[in-house]
Gaussian input, Z-matrix of N, CA and C with variables (Angstrom, degrees):
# hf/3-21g

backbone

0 1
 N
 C     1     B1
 C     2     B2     1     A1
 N     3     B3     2     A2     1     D1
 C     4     B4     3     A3     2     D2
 C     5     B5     4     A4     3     D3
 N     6     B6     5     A5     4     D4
 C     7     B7     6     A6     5     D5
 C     8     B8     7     A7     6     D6
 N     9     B9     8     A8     7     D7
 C    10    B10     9     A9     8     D8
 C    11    B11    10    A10     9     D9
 N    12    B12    11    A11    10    D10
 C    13    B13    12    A12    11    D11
 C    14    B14    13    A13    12    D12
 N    15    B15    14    A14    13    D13
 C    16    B16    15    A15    14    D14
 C    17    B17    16    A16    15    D15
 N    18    B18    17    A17    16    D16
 C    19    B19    18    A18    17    D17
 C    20    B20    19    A19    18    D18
 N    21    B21    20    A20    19    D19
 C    22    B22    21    A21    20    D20
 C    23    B23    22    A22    21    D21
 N    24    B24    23    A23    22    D22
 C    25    B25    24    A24    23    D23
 C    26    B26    25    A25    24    D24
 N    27    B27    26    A26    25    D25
 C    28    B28    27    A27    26    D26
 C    29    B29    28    A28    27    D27
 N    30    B30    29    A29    28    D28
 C    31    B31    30    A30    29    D29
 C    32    B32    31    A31    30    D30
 N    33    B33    32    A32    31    D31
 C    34    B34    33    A33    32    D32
 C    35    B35    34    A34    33    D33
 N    36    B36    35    A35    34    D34
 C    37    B37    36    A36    35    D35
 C    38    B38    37    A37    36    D36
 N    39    B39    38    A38    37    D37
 C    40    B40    39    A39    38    D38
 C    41    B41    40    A40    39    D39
 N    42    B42    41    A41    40    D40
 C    43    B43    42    A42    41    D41
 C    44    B44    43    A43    42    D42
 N    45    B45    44    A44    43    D43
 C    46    B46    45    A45    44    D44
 C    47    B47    46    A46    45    D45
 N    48    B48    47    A47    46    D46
 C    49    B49    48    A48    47    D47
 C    50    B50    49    A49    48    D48
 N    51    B51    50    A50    49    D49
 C    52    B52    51    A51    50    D50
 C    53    B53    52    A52    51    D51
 N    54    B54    53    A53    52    D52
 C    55    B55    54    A54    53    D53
 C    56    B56    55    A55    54    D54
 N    57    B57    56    A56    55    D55
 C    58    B58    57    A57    56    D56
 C    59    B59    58    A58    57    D57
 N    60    B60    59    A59    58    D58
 C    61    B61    60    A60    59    D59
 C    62    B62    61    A61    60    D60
 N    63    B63    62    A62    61    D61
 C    64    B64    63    A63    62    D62
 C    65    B65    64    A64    63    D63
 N    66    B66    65    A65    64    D64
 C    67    B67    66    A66    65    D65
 C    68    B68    67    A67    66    D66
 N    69    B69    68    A68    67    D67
 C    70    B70    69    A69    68    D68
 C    71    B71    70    A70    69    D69
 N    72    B72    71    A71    70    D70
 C    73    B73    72    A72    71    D71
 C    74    B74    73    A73    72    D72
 N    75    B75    74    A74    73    D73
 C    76    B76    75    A75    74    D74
 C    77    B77    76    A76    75    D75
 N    78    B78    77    A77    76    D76
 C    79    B79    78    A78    77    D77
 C    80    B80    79    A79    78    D78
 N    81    B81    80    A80    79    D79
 C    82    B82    81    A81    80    D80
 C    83    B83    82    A82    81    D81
 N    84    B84    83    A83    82    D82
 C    85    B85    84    A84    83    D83
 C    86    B86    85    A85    84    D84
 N    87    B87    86    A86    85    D85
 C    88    B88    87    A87    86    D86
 C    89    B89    88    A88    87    D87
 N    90    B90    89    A89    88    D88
 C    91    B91    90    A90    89    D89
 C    92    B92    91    A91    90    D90
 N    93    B93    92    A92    91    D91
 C    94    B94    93    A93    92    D92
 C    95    B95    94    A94    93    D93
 N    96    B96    95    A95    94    D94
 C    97    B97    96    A96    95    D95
 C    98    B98    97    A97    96    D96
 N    99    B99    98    A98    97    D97
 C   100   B100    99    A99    98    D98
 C   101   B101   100   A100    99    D99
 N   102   B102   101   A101   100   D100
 C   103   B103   102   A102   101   D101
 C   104   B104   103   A103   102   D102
 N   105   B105   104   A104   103   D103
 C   106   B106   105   A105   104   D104
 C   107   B107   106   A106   105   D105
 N   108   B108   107   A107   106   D106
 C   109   B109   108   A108   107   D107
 C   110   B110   109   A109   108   D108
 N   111   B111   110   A110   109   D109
 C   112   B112   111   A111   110   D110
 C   113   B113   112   A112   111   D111
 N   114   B114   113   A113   112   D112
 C   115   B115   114   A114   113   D113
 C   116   B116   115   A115   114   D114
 N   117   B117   116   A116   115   D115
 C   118   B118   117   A117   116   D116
 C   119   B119   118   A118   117   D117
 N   120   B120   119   A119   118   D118
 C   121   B121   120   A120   119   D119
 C   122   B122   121   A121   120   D120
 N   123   B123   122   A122   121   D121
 C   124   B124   123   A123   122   D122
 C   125   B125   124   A124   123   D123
 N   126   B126   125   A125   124   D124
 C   127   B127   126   A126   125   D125
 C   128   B128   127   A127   126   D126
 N   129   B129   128   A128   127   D127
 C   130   B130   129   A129   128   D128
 C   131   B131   130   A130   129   D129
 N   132   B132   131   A131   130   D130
 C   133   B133   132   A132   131   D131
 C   134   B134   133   A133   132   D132
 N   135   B135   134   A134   133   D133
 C   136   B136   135   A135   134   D134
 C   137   B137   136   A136   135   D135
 N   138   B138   137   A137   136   D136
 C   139   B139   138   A138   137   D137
 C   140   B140   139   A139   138   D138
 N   141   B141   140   A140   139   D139
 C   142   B142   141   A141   140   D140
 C   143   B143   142   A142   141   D141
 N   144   B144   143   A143   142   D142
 C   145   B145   144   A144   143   D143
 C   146   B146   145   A145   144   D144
 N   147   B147   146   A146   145   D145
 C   148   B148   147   A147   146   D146
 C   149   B149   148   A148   147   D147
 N   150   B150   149   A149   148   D148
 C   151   B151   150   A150   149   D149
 C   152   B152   151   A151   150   D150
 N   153   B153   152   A152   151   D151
 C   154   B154   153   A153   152   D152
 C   155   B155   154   A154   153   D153
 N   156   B156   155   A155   154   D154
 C   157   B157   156   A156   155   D155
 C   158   B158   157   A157   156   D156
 N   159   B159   158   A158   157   D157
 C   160   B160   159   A159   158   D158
 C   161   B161   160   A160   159   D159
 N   162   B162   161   A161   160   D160
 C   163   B163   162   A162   161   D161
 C   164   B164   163   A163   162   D162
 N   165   B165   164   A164   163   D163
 C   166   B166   165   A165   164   D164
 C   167   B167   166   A166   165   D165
 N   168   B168   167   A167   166   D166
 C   169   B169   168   A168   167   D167
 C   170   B170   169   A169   168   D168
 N   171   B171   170   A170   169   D169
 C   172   B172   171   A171   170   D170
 C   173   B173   172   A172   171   D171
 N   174   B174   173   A173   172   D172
 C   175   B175   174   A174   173   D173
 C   176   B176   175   A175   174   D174
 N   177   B177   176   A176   175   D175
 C   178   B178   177   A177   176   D176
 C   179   B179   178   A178   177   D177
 N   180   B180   179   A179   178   D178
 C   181   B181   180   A180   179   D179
 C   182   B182   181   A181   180   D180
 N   183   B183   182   A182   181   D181
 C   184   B184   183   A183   182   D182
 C   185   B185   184   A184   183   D183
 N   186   B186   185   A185   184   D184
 C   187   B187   186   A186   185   D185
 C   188   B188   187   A187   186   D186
 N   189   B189   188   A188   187   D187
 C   190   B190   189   A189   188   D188
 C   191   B191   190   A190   189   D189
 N   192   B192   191   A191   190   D190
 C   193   B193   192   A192   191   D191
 C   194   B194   193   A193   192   D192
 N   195   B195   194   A194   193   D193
 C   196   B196   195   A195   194   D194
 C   197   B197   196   A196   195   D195
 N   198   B198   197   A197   196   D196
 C   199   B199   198   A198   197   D197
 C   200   B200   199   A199   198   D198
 N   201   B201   200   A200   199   D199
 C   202   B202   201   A201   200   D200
 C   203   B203   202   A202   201   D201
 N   204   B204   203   A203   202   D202
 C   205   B205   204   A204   203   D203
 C   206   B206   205   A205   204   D204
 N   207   B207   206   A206   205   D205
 C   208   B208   207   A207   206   D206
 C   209   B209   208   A208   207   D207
 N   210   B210   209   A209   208   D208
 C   211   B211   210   A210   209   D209
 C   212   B212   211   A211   210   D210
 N   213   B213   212   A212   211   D211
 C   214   B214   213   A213   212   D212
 C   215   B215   214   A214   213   D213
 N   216   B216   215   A215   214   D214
 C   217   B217   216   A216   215   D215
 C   218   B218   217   A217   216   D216
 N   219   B219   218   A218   217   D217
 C   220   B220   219   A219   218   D218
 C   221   B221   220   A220   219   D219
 N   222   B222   221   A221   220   D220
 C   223   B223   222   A222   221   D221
 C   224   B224   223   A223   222   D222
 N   225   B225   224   A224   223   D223
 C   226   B226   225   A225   224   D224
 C   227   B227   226   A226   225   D225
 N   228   B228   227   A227   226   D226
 C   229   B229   228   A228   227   D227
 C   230   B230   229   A229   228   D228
 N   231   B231   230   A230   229   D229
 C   232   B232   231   A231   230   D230
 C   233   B233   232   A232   231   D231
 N   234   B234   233   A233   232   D232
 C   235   B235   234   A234   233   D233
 C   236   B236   235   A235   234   D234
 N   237   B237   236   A236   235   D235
 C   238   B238   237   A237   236   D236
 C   239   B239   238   A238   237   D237
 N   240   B240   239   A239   238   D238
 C   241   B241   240   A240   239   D239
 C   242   B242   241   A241   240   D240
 N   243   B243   242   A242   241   D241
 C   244   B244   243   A243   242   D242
 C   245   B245   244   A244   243   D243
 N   246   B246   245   A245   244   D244
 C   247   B247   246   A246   245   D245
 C   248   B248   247   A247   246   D246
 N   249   B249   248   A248   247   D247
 C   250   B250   249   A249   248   D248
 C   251   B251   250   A250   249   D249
 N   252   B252   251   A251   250   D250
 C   253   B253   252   A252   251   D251
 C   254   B254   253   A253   252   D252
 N   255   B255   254   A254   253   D253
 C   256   B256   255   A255   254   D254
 C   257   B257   256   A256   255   D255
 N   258   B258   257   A257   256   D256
 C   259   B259   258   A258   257   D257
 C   260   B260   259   A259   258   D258
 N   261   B261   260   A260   259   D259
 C   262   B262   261   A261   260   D260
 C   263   B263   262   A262   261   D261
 N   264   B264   263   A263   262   D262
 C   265   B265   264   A264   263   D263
 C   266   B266   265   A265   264   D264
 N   267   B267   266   A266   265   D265
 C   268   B268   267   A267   266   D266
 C   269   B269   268   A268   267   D267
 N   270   B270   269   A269   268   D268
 C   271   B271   270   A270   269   D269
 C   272   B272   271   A271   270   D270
 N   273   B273   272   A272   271   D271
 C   274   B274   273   A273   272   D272
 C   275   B275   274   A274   273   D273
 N   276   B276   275   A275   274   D274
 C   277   B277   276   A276   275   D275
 C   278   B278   277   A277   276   D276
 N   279   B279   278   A278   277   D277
 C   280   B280   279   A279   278   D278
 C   281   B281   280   A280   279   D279
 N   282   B282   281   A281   280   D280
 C   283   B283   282   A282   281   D281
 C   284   B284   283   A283   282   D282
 N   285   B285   284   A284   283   D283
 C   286   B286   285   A285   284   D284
 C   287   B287   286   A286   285   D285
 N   288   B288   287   A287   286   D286
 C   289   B289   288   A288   287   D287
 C   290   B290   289   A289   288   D288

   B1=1.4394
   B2=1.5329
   B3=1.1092
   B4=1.5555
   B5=1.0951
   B6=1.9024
   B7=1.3276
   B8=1.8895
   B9=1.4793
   B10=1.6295
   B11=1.2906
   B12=1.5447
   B13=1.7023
   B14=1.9049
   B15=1.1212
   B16=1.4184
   B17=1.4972
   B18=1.4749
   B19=1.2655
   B20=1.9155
   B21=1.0538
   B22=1.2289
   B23=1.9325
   B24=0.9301
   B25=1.6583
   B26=2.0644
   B27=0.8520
   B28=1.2825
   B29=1.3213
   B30=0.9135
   B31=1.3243
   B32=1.3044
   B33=0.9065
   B34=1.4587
   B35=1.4927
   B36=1.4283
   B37=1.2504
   B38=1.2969
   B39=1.4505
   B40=1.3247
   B41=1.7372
   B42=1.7425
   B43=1.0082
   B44=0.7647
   B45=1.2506
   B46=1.5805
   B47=1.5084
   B48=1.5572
   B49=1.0798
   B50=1.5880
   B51=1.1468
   B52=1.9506
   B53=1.4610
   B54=1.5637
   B55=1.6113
   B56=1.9497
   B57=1.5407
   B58=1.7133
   B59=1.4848
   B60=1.1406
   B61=1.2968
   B62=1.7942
   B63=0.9725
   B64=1.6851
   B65=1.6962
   B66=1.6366
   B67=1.0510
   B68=1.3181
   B69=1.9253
   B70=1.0467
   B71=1.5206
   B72=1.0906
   B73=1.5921
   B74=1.4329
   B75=1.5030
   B76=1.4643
   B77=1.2622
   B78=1.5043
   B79=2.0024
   B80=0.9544
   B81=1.6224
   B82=1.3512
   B83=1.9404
   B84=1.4354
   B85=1.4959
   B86=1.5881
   B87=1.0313
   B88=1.3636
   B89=1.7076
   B90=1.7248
   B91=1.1097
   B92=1.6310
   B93=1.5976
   B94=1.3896
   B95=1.3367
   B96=1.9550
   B97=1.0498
   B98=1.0619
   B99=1.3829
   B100=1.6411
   B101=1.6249
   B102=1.3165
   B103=1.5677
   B104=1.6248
   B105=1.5769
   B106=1.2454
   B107=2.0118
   B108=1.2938
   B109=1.4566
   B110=1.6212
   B111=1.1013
   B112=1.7423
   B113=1.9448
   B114=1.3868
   B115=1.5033
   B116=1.7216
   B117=1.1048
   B118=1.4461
   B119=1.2497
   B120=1.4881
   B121=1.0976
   B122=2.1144
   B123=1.5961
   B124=1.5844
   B125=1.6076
   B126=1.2735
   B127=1.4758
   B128=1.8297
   B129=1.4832
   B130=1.4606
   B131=1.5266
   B132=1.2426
   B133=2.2528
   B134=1.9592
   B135=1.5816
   B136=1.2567
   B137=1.7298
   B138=1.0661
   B139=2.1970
   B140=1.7192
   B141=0.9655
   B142=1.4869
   B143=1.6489
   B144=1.3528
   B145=1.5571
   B146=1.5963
   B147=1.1689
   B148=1.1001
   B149=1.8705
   B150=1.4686
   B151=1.5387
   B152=1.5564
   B153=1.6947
   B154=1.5685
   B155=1.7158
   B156=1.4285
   B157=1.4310
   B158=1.0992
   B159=1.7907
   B160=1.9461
   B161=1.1672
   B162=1.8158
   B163=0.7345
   B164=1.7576
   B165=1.2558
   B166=1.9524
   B167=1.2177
   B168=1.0012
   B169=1.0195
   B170=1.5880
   B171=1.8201
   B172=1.1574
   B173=1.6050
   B174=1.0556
   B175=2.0059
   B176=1.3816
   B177=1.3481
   B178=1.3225
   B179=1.4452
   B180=0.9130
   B181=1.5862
   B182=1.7431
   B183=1.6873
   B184=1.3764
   B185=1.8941
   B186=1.6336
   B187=1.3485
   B188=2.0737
   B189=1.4050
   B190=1.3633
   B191=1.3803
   B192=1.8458
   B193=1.7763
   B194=1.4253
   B195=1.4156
   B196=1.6298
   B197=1.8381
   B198=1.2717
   B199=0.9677
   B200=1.4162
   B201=1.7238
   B202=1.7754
   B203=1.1007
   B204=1.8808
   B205=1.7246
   B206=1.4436
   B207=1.6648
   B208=1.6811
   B209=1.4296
   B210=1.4474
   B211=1.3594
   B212=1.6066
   B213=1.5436
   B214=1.6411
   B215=1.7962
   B216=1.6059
   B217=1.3325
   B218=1.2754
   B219=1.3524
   B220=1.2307
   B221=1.2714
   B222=1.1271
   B223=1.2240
   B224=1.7789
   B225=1.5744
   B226=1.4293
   B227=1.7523
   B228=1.2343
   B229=2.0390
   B230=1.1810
   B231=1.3907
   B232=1.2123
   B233=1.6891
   B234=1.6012
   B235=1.7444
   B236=1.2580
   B237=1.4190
   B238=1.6802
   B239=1.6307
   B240=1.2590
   B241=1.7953
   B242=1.2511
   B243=1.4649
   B244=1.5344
   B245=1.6929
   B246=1.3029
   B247=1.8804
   B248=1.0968
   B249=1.6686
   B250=1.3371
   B251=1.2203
   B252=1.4663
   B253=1.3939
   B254=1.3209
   B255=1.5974
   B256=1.7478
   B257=1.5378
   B258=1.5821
   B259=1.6820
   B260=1.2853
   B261=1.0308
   B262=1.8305
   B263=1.7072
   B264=1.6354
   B265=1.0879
   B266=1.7836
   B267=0.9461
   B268=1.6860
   B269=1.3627
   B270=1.4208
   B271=1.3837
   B272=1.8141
   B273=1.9489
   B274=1.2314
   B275=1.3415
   B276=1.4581
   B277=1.4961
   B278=1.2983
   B279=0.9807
   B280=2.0430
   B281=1.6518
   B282=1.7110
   B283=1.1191
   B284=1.8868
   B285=1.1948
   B286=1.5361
   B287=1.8989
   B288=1.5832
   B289=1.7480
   B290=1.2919
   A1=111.22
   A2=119.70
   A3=130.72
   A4=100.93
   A5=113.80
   A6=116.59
   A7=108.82
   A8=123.02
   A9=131.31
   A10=92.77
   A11=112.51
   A12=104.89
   A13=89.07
   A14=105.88
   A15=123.61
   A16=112.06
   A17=115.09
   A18=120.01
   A19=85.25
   A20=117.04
   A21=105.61
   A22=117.64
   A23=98.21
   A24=96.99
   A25=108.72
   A26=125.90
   A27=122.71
   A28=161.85
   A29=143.37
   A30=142.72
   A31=132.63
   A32=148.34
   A33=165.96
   A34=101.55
   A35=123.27
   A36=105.31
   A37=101.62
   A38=155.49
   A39=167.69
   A40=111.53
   A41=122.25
   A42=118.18
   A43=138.71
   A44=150.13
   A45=165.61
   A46=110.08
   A47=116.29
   A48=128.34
   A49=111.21
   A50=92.43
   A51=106.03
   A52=112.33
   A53=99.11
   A54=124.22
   A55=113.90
   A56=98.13
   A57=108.60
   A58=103.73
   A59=107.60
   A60=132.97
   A61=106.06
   A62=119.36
   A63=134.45
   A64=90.87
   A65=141.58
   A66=122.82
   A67=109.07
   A68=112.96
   A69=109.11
   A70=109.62
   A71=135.33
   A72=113.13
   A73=125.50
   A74=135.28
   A75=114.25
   A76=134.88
   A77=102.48
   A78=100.96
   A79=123.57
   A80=131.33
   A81=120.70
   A82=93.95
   A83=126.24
   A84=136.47
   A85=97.41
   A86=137.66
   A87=127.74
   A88=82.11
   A89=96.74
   A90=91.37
   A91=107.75
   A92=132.65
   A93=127.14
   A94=91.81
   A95=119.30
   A96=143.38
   A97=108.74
   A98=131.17
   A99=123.80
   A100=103.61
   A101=109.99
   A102=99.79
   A103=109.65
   A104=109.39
   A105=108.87
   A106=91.09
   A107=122.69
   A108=110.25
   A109=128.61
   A110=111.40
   A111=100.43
   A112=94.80
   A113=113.56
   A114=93.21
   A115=85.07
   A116=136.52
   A117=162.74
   A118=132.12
   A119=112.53
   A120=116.57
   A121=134.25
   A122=90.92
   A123=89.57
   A124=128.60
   A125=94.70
   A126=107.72
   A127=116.46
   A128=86.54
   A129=92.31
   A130=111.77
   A131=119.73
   A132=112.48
   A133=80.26
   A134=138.46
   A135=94.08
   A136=97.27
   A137=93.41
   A138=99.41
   A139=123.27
   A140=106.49
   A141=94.67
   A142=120.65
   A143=101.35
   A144=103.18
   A145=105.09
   A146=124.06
   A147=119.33
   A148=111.97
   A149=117.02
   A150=117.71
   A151=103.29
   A152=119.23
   A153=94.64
   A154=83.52
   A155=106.56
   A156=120.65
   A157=106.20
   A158=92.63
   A159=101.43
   A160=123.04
   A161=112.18
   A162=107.82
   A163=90.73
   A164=99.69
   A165=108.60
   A166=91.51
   A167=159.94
   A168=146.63
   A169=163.70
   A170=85.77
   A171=124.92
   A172=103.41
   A173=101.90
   A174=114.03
   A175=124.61
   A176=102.61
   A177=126.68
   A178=122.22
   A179=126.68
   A180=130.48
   A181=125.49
   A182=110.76
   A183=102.45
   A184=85.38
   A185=97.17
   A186=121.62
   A187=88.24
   A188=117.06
   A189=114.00
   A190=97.28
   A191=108.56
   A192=98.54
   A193=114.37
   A194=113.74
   A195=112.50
   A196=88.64
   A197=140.38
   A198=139.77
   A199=105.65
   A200=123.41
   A201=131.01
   A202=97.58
   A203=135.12
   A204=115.46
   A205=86.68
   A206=80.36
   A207=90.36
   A208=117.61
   A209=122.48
   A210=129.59
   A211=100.37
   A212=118.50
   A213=112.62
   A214=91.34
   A215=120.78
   A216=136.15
   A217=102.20
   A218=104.70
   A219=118.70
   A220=149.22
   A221=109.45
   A222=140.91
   A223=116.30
   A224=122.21
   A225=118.52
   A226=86.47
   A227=105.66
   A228=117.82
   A229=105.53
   A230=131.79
   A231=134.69
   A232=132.39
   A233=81.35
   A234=97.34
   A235=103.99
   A236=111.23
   A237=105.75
   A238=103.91
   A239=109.23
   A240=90.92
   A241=136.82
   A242=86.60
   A243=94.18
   A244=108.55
   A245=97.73
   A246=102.06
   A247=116.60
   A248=130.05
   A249=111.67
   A250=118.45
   A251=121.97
   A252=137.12
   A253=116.00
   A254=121.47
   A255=123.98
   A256=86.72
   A257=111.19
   A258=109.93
   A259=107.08
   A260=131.79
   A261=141.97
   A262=125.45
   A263=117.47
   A264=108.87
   A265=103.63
   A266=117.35
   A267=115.59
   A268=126.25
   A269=111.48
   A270=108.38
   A271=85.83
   A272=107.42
   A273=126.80
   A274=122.32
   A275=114.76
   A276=107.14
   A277=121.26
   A278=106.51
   A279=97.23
   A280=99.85
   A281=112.33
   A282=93.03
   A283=105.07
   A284=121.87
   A285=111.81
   A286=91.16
   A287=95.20
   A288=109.56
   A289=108.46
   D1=-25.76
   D2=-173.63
   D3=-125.08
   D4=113.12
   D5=179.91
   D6=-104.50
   D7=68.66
   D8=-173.76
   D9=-76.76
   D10=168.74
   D11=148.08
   D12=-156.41
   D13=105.25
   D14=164.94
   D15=-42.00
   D16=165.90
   D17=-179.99
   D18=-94.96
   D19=-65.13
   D20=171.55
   D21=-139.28
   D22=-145.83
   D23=-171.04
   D24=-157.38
   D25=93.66
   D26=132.79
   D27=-36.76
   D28=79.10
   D29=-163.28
   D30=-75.34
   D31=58.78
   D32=-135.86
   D33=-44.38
   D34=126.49
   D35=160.90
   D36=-134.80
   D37=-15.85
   D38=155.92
   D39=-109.52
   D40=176.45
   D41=133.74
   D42=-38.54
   D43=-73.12
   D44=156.81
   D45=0.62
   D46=-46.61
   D47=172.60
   D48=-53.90
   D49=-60.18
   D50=-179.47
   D51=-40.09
   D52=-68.17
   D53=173.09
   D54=-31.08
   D55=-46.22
   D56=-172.48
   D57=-72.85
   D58=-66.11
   D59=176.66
   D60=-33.86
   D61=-77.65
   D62=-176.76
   D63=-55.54
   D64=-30.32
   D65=-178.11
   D66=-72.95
   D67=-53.95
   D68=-163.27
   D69=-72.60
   D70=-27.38
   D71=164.43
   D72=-75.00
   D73=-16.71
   D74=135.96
   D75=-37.76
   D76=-60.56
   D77=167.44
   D78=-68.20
   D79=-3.09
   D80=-172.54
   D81=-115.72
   D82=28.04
   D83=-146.72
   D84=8.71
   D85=98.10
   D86=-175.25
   D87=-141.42
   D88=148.33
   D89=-175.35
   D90=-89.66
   D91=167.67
   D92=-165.90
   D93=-119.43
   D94=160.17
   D95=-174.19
   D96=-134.60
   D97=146.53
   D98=166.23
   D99=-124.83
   D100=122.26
   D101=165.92
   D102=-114.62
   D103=138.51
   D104=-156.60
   D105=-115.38
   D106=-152.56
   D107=-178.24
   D108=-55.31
   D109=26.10
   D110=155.33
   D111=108.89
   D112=-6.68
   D113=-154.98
   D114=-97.09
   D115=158.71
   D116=179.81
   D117=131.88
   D118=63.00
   D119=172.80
   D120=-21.04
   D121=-41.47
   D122=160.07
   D123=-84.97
   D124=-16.62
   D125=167.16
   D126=83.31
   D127=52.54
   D128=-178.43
   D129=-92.88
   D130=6.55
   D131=169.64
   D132=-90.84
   D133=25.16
   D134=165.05
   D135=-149.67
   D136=110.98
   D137=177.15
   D138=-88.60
   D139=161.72
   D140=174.99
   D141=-97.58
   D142=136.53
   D143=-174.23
   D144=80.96
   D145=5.86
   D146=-174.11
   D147=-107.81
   D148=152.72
   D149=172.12
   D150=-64.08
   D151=138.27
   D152=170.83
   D153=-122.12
   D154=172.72
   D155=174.26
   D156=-149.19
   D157=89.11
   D158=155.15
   D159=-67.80
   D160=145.58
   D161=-177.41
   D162=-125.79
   D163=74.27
   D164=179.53
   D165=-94.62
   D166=-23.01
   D167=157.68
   D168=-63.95
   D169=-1.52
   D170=-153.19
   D171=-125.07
   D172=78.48
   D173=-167.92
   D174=-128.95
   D175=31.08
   D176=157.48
   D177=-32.15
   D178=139.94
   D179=166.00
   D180=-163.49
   D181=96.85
   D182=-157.90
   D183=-117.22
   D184=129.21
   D185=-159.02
   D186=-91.95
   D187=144.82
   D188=151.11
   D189=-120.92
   D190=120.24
   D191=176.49
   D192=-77.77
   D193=-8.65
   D194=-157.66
   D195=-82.34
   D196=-36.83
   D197=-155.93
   D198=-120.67
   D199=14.87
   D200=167.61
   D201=53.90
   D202=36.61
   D203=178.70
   D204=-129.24
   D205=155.62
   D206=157.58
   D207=-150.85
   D208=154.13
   D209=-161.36
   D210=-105.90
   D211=117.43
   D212=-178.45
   D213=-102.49
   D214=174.79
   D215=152.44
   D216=-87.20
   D217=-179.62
   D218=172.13
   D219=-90.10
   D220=5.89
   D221=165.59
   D222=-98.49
   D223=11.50
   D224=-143.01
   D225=-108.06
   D226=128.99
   D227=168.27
   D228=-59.47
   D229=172.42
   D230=132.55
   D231=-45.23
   D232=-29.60
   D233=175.73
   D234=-60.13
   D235=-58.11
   D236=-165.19
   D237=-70.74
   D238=-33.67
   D239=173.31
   D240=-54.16
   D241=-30.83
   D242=-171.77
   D243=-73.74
   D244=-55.93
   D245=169.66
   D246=-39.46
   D247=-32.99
   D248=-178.63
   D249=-91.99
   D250=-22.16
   D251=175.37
   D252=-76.81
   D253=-1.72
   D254=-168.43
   D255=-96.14
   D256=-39.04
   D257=-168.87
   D258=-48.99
   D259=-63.33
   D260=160.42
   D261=-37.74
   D262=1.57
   D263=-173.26
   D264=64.61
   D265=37.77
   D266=168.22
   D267=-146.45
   D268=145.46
   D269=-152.48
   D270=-138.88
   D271=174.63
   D272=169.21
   D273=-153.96
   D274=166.18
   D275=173.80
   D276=-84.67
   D277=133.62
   D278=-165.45
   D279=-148.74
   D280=119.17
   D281=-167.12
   D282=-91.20
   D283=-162.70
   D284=-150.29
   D285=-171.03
   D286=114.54
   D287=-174.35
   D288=-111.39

């Protein structure tokens, strides 16, 4: 459905990545992309000619039950939120395309 084609693509697996990444397309003026869990139907985490930095990989989700929060990455679905937040008896509104 989304025909982009990046200059290249990154895959996030630490900071460091972010940090390199966000330098070298300032110094290289390139424009930057972020793709976060997969949802954008128009496909805006991906530009053309541009660096993107997925972060599909990055699906973290650390629940505090005493305080009903939880912290996702950036790369994190609803799926995975929800799975980690059901373990705790906790849930959210999350809409779903």
């Amino acid at each position: 459905m989304v025909d982009k084609r990046p200059a290249g693509v990154i895959h996030v697996a630490q900071v460091s990545d972010v940090i390199a990444g966000v330098n070298f397309a300032r110094e290289s003026s390139m424009p930057l992309a972020i793709r976060g869990g997969g949802h954008s139907a128009p496909g805006f985490g991906t530009w053309d000619d541009a660096l993107v930095l997925d972060f599909v990989n990055r699906t973290g989700v650390r629940v505090d039950p005493q305080k009903s929060r939880a912290r996702a990455e950036g790369g994190t679905t609803w799926a995975d939120f929800n799975h980690a937040t059901h373990a705790f008896g906790l849930a959210t509104t999350g809409g779903i395309v």
